[in-house]
PAKOL-551983 format. One record per residue (C-alpha): residue number from 1; x, y, z; residue in one letter. Coordinates in pm, whole numbers, plus 50000, padded with zeros to 5 digits. Example, Ala and Ser with C-alpha at 12.3 -4.5 7.8 and 13.67 -1.06 7.14 Angstrom:
! PAKOL-551983
TINU resi     u     v     w resn
TINU    1 51230 49550 50780    A
TINU    2 51367 49894 50714    S
This chain:
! PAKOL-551983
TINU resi     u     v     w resn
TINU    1 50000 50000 50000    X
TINU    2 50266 50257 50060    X
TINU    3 50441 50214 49714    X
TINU    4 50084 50362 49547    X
TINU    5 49935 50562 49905    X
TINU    6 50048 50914 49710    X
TINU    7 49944 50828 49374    X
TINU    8 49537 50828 49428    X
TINU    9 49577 51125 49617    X
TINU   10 49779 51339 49318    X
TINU   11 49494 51153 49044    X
TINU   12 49220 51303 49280    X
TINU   13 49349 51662 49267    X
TINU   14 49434 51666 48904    X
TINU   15 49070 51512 48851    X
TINU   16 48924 51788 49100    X
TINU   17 49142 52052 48885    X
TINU   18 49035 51957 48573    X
TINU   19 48648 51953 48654    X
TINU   20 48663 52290 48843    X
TINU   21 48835 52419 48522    X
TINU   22 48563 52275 48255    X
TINU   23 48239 52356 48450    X
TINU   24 48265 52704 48358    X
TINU   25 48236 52612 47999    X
TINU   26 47889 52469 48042    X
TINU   27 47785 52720 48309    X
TINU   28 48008 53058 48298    X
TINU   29 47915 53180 48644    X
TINU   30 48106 52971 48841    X
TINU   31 48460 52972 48922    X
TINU   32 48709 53079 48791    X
TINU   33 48523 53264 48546    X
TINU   34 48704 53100 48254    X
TINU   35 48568 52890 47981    X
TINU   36 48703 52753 47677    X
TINU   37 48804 53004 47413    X
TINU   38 48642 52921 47025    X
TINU   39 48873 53058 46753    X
TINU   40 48746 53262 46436    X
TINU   41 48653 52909 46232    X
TINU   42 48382 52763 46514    X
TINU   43 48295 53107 46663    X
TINU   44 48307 53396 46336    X
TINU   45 48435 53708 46379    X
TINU   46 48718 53866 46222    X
TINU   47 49063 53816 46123    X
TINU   48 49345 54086 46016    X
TINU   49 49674 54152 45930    X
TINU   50 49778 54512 45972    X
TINU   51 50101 54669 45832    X
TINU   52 50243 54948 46029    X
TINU   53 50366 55202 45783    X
TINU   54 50707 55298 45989    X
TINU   55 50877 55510 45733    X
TINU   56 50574 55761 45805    X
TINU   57 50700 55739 46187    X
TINU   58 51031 55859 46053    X
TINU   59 50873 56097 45853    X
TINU   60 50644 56283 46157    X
TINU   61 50933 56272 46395    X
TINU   62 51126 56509 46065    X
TINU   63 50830 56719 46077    X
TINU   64 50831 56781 46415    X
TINU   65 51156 56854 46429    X
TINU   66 51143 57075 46154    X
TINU   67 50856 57249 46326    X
TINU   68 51101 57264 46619    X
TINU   69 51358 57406 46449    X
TINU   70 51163 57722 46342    X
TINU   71 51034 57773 46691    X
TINU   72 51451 57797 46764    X
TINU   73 51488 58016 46540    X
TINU   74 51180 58267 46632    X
TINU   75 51299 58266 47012    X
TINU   76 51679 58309 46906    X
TINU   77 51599 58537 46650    X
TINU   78 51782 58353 46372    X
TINU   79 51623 58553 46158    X
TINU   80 51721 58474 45866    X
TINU   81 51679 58090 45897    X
TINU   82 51491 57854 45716    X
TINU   83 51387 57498 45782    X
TINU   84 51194 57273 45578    X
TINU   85 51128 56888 45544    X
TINU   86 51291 56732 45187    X
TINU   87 51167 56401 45073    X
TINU   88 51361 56100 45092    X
TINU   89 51422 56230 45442    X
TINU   90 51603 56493 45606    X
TINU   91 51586 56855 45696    X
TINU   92 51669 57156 45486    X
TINU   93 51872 57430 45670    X
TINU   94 51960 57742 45503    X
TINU   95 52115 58058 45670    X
TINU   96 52124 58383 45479    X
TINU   97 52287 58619 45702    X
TINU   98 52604 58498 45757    X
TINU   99 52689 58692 46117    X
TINU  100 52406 58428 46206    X
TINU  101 52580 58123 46139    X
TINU  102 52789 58086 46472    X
TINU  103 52454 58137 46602    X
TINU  104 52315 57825 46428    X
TINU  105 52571 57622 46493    X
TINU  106 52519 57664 46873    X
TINU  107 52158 57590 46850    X
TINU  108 52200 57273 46656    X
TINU  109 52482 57175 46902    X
TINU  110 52250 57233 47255    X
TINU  111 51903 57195 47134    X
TINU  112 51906 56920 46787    X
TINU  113 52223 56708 46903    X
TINU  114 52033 56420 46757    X
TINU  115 52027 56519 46443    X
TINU  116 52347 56456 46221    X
TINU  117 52472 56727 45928    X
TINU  118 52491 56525 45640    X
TINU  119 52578 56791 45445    X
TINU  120 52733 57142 45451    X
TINU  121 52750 57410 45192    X
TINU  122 52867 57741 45191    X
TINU  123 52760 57986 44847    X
TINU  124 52668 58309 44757    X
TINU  125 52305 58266 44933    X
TINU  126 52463 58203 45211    X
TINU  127 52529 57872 45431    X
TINU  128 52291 57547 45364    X
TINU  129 52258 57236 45543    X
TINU  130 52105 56910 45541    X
TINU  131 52063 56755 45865    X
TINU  132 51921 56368 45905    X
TINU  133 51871 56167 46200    X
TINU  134 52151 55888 46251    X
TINU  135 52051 55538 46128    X
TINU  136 52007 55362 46489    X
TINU  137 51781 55629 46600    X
TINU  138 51570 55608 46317    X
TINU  139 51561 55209 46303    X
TINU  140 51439 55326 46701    X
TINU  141 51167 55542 46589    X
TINU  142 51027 55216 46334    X
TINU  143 51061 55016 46624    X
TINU  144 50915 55191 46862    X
TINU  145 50619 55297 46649    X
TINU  146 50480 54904 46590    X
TINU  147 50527 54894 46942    X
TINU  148 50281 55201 47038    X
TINU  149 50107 55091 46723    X
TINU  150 49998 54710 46929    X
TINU  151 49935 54913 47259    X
TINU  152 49735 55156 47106    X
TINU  153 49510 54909 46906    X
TINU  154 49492 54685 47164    X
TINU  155 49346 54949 47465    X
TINU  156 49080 55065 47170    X
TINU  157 48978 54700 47141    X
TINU  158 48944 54673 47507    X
TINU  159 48740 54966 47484    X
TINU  160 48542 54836 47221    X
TINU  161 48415 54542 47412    X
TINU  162 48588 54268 47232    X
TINU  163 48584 53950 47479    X
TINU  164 48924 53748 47402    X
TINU  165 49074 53881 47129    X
TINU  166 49436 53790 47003    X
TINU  167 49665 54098 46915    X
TINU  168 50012 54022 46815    X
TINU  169 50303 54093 46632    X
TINU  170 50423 53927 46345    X
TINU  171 50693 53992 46162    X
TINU  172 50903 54330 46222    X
TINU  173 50623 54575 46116    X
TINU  174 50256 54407 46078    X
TINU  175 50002 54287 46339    X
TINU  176 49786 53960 46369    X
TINU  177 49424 54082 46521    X
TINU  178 49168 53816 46574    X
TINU  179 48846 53919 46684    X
TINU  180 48606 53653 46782    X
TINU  181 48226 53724 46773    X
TINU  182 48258 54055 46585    X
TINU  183 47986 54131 46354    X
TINU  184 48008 54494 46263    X
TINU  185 48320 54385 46072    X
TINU  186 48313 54800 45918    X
TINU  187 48307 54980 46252    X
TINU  188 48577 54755 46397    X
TINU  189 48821 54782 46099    X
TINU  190 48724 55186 46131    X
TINU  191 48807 55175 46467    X
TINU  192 49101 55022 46472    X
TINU  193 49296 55176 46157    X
TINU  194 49179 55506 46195    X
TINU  195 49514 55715 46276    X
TINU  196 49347 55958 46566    X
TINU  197 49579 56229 46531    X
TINU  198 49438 56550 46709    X
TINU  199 49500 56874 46604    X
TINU  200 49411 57222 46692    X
TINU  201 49530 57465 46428    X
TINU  202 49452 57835 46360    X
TINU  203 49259 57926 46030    X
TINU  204 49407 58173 45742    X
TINU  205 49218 58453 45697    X
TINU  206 49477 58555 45464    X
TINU  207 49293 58374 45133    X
TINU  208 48953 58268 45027    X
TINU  209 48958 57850 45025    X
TINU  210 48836 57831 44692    X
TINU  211 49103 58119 44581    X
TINU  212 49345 57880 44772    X
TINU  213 49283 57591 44581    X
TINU  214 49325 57746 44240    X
TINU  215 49649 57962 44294    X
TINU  216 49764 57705 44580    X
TINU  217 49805 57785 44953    X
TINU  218 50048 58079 45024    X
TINU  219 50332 57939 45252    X
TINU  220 50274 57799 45602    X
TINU  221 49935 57704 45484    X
TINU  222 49768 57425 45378    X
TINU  223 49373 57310 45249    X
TINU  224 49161 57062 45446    X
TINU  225 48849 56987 45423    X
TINU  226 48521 56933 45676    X
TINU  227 48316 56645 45546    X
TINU  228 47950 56584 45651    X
TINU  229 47692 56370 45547    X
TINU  230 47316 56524 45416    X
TINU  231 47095 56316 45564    X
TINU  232 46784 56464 45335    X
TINU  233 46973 56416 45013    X
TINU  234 47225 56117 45113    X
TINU  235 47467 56332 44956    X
TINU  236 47848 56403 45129    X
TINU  237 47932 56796 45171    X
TINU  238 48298 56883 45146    X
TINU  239 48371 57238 45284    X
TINU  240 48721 57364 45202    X
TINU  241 48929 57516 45527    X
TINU  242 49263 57765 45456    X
TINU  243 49466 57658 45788    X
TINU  244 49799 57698 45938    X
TINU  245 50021 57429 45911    X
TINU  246 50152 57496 46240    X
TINU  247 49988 57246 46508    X
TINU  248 49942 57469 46842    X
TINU  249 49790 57201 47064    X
TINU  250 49751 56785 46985    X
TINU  251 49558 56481 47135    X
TINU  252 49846 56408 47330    X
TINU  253 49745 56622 47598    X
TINU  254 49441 56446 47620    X
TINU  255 49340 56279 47983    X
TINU  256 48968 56244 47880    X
TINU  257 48702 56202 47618    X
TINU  258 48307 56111 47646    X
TINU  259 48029 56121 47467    X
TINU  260 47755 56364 47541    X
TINU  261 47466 56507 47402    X
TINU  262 47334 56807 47301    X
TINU  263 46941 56829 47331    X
TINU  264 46926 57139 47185    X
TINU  265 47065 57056 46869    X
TINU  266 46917 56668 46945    X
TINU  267 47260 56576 46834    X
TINU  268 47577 56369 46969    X
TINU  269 47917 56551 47058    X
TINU  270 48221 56430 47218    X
TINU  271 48391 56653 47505    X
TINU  272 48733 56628 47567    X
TINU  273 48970 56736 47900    X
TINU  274 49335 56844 47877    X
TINU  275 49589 56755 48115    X
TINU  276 49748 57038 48311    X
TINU  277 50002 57121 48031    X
TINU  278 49763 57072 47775    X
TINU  279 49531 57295 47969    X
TINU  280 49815 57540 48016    X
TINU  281 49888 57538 47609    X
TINU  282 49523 57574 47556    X
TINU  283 49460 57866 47812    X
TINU  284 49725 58073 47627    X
TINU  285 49683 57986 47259    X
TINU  286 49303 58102 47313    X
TINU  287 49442 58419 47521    X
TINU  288 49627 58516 47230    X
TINU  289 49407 58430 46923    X
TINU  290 49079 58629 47043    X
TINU  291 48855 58646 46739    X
TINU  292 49022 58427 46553    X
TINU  293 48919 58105 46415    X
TINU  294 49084 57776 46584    X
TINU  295 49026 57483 46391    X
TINU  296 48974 57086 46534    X
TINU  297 49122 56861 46280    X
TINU  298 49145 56494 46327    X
TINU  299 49308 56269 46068    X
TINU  300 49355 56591 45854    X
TINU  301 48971 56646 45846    X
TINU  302 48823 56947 45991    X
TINU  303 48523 56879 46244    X
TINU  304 48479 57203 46358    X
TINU  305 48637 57594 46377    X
TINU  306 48451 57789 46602    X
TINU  307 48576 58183 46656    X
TINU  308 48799 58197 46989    X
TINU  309 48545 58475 47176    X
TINU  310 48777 58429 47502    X
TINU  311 49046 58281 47722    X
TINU  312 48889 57942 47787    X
TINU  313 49053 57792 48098    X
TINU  314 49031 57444 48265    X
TINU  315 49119 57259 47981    X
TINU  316 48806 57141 47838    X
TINU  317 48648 57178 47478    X
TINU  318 48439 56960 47275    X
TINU  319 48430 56818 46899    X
TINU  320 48123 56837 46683    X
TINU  321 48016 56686 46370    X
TINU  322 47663 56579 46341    X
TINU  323 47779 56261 46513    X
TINU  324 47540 55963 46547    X
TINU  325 47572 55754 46850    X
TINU  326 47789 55497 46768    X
TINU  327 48001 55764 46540    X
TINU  328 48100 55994 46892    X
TINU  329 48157 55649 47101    X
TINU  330 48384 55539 46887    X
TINU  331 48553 55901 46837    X
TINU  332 48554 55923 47220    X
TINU  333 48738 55541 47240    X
TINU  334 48987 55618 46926    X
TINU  335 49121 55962 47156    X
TINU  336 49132 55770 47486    X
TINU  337 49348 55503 47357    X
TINU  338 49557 55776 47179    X
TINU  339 49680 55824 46817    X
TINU  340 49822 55564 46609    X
TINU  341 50225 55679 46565    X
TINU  342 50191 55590 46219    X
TINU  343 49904 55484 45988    X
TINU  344 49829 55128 45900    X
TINU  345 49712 55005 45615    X
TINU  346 49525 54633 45609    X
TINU  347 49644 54342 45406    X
TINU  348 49453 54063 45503    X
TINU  349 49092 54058 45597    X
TINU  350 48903 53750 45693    X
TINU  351 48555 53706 45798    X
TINU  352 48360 53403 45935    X
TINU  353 48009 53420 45976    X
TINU  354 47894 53272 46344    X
TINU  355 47655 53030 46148    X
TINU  356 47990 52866 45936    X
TINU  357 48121 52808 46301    X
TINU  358 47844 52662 46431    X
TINU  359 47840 52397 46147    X
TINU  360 48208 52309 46234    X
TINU  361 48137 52278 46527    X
TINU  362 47847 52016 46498    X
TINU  363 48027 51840 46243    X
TINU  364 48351 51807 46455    X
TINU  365 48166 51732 46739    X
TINU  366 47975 51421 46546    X
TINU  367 48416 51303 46427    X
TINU  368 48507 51331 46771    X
TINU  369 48182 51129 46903    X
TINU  370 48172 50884 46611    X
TINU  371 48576 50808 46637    X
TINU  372 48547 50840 47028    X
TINU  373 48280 50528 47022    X
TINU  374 48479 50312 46768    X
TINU  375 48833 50363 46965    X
TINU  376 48564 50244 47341    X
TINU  377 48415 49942 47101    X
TINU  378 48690 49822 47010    X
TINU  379 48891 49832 47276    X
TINU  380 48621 49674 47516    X
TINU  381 48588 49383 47285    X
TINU  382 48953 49306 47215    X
TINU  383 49116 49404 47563    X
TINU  384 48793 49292 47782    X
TINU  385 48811 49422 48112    X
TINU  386 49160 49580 48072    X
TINU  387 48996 49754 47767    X
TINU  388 48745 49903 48020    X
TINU  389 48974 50066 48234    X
TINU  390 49135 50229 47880    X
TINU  391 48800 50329 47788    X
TINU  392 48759 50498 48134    X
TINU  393 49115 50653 48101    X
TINU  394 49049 50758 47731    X
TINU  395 48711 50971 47895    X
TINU  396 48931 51094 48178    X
TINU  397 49188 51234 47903    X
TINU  398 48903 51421 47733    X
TINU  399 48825 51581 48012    X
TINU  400 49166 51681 48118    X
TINU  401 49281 51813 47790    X
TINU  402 48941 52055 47770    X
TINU  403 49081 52184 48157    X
TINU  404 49379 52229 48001    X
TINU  405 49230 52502 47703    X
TINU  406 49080 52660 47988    X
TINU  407 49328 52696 48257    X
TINU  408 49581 52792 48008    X
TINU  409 49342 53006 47792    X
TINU  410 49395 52869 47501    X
TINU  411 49187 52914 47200    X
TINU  412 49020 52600 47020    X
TINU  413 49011 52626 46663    X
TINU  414 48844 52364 46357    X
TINU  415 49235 52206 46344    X
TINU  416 49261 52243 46728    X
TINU  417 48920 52016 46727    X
TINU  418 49136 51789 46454    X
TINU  419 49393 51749 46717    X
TINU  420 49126 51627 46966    X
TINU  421 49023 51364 46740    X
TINU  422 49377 51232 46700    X
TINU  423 49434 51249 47045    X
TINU  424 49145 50986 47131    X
TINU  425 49327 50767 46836    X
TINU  426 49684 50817 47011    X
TINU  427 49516 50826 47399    X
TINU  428 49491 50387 47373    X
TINU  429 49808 50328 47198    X
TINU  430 50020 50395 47503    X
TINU  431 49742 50087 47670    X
TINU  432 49751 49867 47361    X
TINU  433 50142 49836 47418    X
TINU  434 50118 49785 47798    X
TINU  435 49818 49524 47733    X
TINU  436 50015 49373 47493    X
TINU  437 50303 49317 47756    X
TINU  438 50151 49221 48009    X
TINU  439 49936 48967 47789    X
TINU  440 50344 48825 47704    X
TINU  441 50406 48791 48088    X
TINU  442 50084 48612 48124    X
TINU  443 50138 48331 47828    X
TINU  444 50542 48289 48009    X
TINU  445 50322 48162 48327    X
TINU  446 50407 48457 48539    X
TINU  447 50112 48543 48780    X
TINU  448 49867 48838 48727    X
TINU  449 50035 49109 48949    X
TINU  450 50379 49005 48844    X
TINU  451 50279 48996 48513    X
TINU  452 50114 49397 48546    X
TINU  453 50455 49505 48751    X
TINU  454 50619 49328 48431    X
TINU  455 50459 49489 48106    X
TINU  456 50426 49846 48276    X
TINU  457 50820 49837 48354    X
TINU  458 50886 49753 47992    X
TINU  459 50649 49946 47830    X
TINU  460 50728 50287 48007    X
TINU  461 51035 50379 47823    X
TINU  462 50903 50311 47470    X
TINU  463 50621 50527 47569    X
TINU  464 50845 50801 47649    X
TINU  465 50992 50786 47339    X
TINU  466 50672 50787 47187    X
TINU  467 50504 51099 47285    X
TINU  468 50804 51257 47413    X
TINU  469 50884 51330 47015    X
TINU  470 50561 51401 46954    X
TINU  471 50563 51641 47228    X
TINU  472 50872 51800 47069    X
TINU  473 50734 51821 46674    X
TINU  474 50398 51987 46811    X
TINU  475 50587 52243 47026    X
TINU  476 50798 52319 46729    X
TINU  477 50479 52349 46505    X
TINU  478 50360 52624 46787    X
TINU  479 50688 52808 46766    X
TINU  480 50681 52851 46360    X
TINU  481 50352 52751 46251    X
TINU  482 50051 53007 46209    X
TINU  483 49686 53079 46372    X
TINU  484 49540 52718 46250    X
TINU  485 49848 52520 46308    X
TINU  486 49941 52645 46645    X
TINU  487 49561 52566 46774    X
TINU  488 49663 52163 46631    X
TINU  489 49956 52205 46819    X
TINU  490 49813 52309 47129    X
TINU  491 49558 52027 47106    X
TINU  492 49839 51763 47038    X
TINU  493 50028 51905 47326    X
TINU  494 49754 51846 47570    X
TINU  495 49658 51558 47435    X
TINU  496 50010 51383 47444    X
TINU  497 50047 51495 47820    X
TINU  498 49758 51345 47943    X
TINU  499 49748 51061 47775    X
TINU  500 50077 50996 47944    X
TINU  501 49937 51079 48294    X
TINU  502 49619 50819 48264    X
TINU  503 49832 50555 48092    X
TINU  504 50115 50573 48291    X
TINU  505 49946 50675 48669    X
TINU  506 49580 50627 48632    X
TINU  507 49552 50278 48498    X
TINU  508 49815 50162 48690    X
TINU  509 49653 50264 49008    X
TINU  510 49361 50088 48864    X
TINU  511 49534 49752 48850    X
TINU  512 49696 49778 49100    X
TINU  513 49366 49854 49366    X
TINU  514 49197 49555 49156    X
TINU  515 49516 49283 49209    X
TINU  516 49600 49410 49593    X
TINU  517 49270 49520 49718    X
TINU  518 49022 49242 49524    X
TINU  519 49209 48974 49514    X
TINU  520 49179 48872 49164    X
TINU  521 49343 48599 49040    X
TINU  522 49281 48633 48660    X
TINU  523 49307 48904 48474    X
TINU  524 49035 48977 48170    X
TINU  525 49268 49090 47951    X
């Protein structure tokens, strides 16, 4: 009794486990509150790849900078400075006054260290320069912007109300996004590639819009447009806006942002709060631009440019738009989560509808009964009693493998559901070789217990073997292999694990109780 005294004991926790794991499942109220995930193919919803366009990372840190650089040169009274972005990358730097240039150079070295002078010409204009930003900090700049990029789309899912989605990298600059039971597959693409980027920006009185738009912006300006729907003629309105480029206040500021509604106007708006710096920016770019129009542009769309009439303080202001509902929630989600760092653009889209998933689901669920029932047949009539206690073990591993999706989370998918079915298959071969050994022992005269002592001891090691490499080809095909074959790897995983615990612990502990405890003589092997 003491050589199996701890092993019923470890089987009746690992049984409690698994049961407290799986009820949940059937009933989600009780504890722990976790049931088995379904994957896109038996639940629907939606499935994306996302590329995160990092060069444009590269390209707003430049304009920044640039932005930056005539702020310098306004407060040090370069006067005669110049900075503008060039394409391919860089920063144009010219200096006209040449008593000036020591003065450059200073500012560059204290304030834009970062940036390298990739080249430096002197001429009659005076002194040009084209600064860049060194290689590593710019490889920095990609890498930190798929970073945000995940973090960001990930809290506006949360928001969203997404239960158990999977949001990952893959790759150096794209993003795997599975969303199970999503069926406004529109709003949640718009809600998750939209770019956010808010910005407050003066408007040019300087030049009509449409006068704009013929003769082109004058410099330090640029056109947007504000784009609403008619709802009596279905038709889109696109009013043209002269603005500023210069940004005088972003999102980034942003602490808050809710929906609320106006019942005057019987229409939705979204309020926003500052945090203290942002309120501080706001209080003093509204202080100095009394009677002047301040545009709200988001994603380089105007929504609104009301005339400053005062100094608004406290940090607060609000975005119109002749929002519906859903429109301002998902405005008021998109600017708590915070701008995207860089747009992305989708390249693969996949949609399955909940009622394809329920038909894989019945139809794997028929394979796994159908092949279950064969395996517990056939094993009854062949092995006999022996087979019984592999038919209980084989219902036993069932169990254990679904507490194992739960516990660990996992998510079961159509080739997850594959893997099951294999598993039942594979679950009796490590008891068809033990059977078969101890049915040698028992034809070389040897008596029952001797015989079970016998064919477990030389049966363990090729079962090892067995599943051990199986163990190691499904963790590898988790490692490299994509959404589908990482759920048949999971499955296989489980599967191979407790198949070893009931064929190696449980049904020994069965024989054992029935040759020590009963008294049997003869085995029904």
């Amino acid at each position: 009794m003491k050589y199996i005294s701890w092993k019923p004991v470890v089987i009746a926790a690992v049984l409690l486990a698994a049961v407290v794991y799986v009820l949940p499942t059937f009933n989600p109220g009780l504890w722990p509150h976790k049931k088995i995930n379904l994957g896109l193919d038996l639940q629907g919803g939606m499935h994306l790849v996302l590329e995160v366009d990092t060069i444009k990372a590269v390209d707003g840190t430049l304009e920044r900078l640039t932005e930056d650089l005539r702020d310098a040169f306004r407060r040090e009274r370069v006067t005669s400075g110049r900075a503008e972005k060039i394409d391919g990358g860089g920063i144009r730097v010219r200096v006209t006054d040449a008593d000036q240039v020591e003065k450059l150079d200073q500012l560059l070295e204290s304030d834009f260290a970062d940036l390298r002078v990739s080249d430096r010409r002197q001429d009659a204009e005076g002194l040009g320069l084209t600064l860049a930003l060194p290689e590593n900090e710019a490889a920095h700049i990609q890498e930190l912007a798929v970073v945000q990029a995940l973090e960001t789309i990930r809290n506006r899912i949360d928001q969203f109300g997404v239960s158990e989605p999977d949001i990952r990298r893959q790759g150096e600059n794209r993003l795997l996004i599975q969303l199970p039971g999503v069926s406004d597959t529109e709003r949640a693409k718009e809600l998750i590639g939209r770019t956010a980027q808010l910005e407050f920006k003066l408007v040019d009185e300087r030049m009509d819009p449409e006068t704009a738009l013929k003769s082109g912006p004058p410099p330090g300006s640029e056109v947007l447009y504000q784009v609403r729907d008619d709802g009596a003629s279905g038709r889109t309105q696109r009013t043209p806006y002269l603005l500023k480029k210069r940004t005088l206040l972003t999102g980034a500021y942003l602490t808050d942002a809710r929906v609320s509604f106006d019942s005057t106007e019987r229409s939705y708006y979204v309020a926003i709060d500052f945090d203290r710096k942002g309120a501080r920016i706001f209080e003093r770019v509204t202080g100095e631009n009394i009677r002047q129009r301040l545009a709200i542009v988001l994603d380089n769309k105007v929504y609104s440019a009301p005339v400053i009439q005062d100094r608004i303080a406290g940090g607060k202001a609000v975005i119109t738009g002749s929002f519906t509902a859903d429109e301002a929630q998902d405005l008021s989600i998109v600017l708590r989560a915070g701008a995207l760092p860089a747009p992305v653009s989708i390249l693969e889209e996949r949609t399955v509808g909940p009622s394809l998933g329920t038909d894989s689901i019945r139809q794997g669920m028929i394979s796994m009964i159908v092949g279950g029932l064969l395996v517990v047949v056939f094993m009854a009539f062949y092995y006999k009693g022996a087979g019984l206690i592999a038919d209980a073990a084989l219902m036993l591993n069932v169990l254990l493998m679904g507490a194992g999706l739960a516990a660990f989370q996992a998510t079961l998918t159509l080739p997850g559901m594959a893997g099951f079915i294999l598993t039942i298959g594979m679950a009796v071969d490590a008891n068809v070789l033990i059977f078969e050994r101890i049915r040698e022992e028992l034809h070389l005269g040897k008596p029952p217990r001797a015989a079970v002592e016998a064919g477990y001891e030389r049966a363990t090691l090729t079962i090892l073997d067995a599943n051990i490499t199986t163990l190691i080809a499904a963790l590898v095909l988790f490692q490299f292999g994509t959404g589908p074959v990482k759920g048949f790897a999971v499955t296989l995983s489980l599967g191979v694990i407790a198949s070893l615990f009931t064929a190696l612990v449980l049904t020994r502990v069965v024989f054992d109780y029935v040759l020590m405890n009963r008294r049997v003589q003869t085995l029904s092997i």
